[in-house]
N, C-alpha and C positions, 0 to 999 in steps of 0.2 A: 676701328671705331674712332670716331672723333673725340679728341678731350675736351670736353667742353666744360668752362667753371662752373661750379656749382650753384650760384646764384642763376644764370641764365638757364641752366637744364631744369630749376626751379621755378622759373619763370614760365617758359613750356610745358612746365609738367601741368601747372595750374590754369594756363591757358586750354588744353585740351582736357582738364576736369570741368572747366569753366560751359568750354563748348557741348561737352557729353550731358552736364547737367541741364545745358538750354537746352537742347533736343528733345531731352526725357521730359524738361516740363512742357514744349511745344506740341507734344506726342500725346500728352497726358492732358493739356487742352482741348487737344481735339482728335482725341479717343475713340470719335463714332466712325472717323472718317481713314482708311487704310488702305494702301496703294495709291497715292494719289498721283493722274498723269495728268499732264499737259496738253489737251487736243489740238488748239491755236495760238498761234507768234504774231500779234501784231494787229495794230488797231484796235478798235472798239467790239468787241464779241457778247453776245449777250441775249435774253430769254431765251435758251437752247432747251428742248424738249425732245424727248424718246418714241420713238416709233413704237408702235403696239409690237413688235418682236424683240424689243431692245436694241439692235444692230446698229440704227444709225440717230443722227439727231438733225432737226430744221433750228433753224438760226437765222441771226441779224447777224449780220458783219458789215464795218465802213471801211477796212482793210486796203490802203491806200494802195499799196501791194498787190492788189487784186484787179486795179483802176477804176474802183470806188470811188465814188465823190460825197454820195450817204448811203445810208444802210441798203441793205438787200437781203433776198432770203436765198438760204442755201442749203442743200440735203448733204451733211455729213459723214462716213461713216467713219465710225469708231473705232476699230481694227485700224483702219490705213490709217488714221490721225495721230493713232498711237504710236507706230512703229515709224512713221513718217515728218518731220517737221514741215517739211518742203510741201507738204499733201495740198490740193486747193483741193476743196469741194464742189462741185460741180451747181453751179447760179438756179434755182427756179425761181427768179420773180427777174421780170423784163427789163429791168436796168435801167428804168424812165421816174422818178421821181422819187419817194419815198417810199419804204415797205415796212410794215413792225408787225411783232406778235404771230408767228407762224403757227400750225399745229398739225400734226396728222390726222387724216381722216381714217375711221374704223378700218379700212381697207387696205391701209399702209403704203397704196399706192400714188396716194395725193395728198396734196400737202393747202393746207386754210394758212392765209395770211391779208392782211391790209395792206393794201396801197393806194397812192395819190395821183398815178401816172393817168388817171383819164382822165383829172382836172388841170394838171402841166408833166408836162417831161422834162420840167427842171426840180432839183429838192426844195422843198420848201425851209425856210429858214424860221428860227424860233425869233421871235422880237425878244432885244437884250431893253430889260431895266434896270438901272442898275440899283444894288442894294439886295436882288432878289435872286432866287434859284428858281430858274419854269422852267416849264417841257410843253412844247407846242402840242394843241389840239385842231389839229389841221381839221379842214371842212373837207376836205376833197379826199380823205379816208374812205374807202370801203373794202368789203371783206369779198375775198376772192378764194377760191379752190382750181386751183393749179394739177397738172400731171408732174412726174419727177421730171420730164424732158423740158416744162417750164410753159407747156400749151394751156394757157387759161380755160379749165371747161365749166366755169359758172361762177357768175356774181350773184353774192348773197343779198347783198344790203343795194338800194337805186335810193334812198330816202336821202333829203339835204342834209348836209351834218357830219359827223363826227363818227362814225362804225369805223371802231381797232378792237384790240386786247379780246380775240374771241379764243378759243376754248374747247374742246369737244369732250361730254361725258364717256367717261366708260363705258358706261353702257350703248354707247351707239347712236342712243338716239335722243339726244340734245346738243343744241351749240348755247354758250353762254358770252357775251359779250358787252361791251359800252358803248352807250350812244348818248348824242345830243339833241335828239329829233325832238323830247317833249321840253327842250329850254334849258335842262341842268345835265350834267356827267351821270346820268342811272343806267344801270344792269339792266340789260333785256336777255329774252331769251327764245329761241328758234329751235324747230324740227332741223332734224339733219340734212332734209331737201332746201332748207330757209324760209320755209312756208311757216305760217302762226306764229309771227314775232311780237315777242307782249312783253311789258317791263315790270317790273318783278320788283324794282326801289324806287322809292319815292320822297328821301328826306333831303332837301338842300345840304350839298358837298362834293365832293370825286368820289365817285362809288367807280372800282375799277381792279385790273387784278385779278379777274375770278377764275376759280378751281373748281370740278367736282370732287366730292367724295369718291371713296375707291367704289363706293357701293351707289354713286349716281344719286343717293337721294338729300346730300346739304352741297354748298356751295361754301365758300372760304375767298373773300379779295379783302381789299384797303381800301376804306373810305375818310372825309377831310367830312370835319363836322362842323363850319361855323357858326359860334354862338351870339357873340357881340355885333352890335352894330356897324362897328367900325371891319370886323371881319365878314360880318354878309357882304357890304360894299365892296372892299376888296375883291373876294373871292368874285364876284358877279360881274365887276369891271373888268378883271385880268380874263375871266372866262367867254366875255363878248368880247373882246379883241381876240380869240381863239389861244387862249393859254392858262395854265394852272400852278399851283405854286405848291408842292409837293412834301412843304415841310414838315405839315402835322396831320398825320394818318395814322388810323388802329387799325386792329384786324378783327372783321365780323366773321358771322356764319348765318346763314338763312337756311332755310327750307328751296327746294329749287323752286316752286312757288312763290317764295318771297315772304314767306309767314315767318314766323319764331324765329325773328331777328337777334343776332346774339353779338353782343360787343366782348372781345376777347382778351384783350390788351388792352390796356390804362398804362401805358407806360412815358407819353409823351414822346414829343419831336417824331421821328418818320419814322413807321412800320410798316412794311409792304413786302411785297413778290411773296407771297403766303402761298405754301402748298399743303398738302395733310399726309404724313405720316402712313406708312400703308396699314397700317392697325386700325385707322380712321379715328383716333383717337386724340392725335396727336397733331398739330400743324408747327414746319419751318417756316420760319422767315427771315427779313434782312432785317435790320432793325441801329440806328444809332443811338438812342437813349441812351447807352452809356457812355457816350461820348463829350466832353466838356466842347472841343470846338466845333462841331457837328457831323464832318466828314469822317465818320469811322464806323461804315457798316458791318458789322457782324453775323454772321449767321444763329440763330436761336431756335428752341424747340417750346413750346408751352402745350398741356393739355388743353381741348376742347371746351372745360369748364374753367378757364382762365388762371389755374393754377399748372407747379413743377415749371417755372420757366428753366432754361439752362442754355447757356452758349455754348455752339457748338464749334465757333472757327475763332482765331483767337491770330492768323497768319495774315500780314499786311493791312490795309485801314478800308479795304472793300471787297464786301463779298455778298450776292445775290443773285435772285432767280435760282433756288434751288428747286430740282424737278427730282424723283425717285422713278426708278426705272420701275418695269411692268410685273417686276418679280419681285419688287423691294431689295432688290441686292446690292445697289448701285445707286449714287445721289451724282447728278450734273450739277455746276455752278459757274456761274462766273466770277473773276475776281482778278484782282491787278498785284497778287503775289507773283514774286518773279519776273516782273518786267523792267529790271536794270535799271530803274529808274526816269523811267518814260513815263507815258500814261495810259500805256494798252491796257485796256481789259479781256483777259483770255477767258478761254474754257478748261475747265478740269472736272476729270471723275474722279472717282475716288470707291472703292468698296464701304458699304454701309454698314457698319454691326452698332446692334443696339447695345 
């Protein structure tokens, strides 16, 4: 055994008492979430959703690694991501322009997602203003249902505008998405064939985001509500040049009809990627309000009637898009814990306990 003087073996000693008590409060922060892995290394990874058997997940990746130039959609499974760092998942979206917002369809065998690739086969680029945070609302968006081999077998949306961020109810038989077809960012919603698409919001702002219920009958997204004069103009200018400026959203609930609209959060600055709790009682989301310089999303849980909020992640300054798998046992997320100091945002599961 080494002699080591007393002051430095004291020094060590309290260093790994130091290290054991962060863990246990890191552990004790974020309590809900147990076993947590790593699915992806690298690049931008993000709205990652569960297949109706749990097994695998659809995603956005820019993964330069991949020779990506912008997103794409890809069917991952879980098993190999886990045991595998090296894993690619295998492309379903054609590799021509832009892709966001993927989802399974009730069949498991196809995969719902937007792309831009009929209007160019180049990515479309967000205009920078500066001072501002957008996210482009491309016009050449539409909603596509793909096979896992990546063969296109049907366009939902042919209307000018703006169809992404769609959705498919548990029950089978709804899609829920956002469009720009009647002038503003409103929720519509479509049979699972795309047939009777009818819009469901109608208040000036980003209505977008949307969830069903585990039970198919409320919906759950983020919407931008401006009030002042000076932010209607805004909002309306940035949104005719095709972009949006993300900073201040709450999280609603409607009826899938569009009725008993509920505002759920009051908490300020950006609340979004809302999903609901398998209890149906409860909605995740990402949320920076407790942030002083903006950039520190968090994951949180609030009841339905806008009380009990709580943080649920509390590891690095972003984390969202959380989804709950089809048995409640398991929550996907993205988040840029772990990335060495780059700017990846990966995938992680994690087992769920309440």
């Amino acid at each position: 055994m080494l002699d080591l003087p007393l002051r430095p073996m004291r020094m060590i000693a309290n260093s790994l008492l130091f290290l054991v008590l962060f863990t246990q409060t890191l552990n004790a922060q974020e309590k809900h979430l147990k076993n947590i892995r790593q699915l992806t290394f690298g690049g931008d990874n993000a709205e990652a959703y569960f297949s109706p058997d749990g097994k695998n997940l659809s995603f956005q990746s820019n993964n330069k690694n991949w020779g990506l130039e912008c997103d794409q959609i890809f069917d991952l499974n879980i098993e190999k991501a886990a045991k595998d760092s090296t894993y690619i998942p295998p492309r379903i979206s054609n590799g021509l322009g832009r892709t966001t917002c993927s989802y399974y369809m009730p069949n498991g065998k196809d995969i719902l997602f937007a792309s831009t690739f009929k209007g160019s086969h180049v990515c479309p680029q967000t205009e920078i203003i500066k001072g501002k945070y957008l996210w482009g609302v491309f016009g050449d968006f539409d909603i596509y249902i793909a096979n896992k081999k990546g063969k296109i077998k049907k366009q939902l949306t042919q209307v000018s505008g703006y169809d992404a961020e769609a959705t498919v109810s548990p029950k089978g038989d709804k899609i829920v998405f956002t469009s720009t077809r009647s002038g503003d960012l409103e929720l519509w919603t479509m049979n699972i064939d795309g047939t009777n698409q009818q819009q469901i919001t109608n208040q000036l702002g980003y209505d977008g985001g949307a969830f069903f219920s585990p039970d198919g009958q409320k919906i759950v997204y983020r919407a931008s509500r401006p009030t002042t004069e000076a932010e209607i103009a805004d909002y309306k200018n940035l949104l005719a040049r095709g972009l949006v400026a993300p900073t201040n959203m709450e999280i609603y609930t409607c009826n899938v009809d569009g009725s008993d609209v509920k505002k759920i959060t009051n908490l300020g600055k950006a609340n979004w990627a809302p999903f609901f709790h398998p209890s149906g009682k409860k909605i995740i989301f990402s949320s920076n309000h407790g942030s002083e310089k903006g950039f520190n999303f968090q994951l949180y849980s609030i009841n339905t009637d806008g009380t009990g909020l709580e943080q649920i992640t509390s590891e690095s300054n972003f984390n969202a898009f959380p989804m709950f798998s089809p048995d409640g046992k398991k929550l996907i997320f993205s988040s840029n814990r772990n990335n060495h100091g780059t700017r990846d945002t990966n995938l992680f599961i994690a087992d769920w306990e309440d």
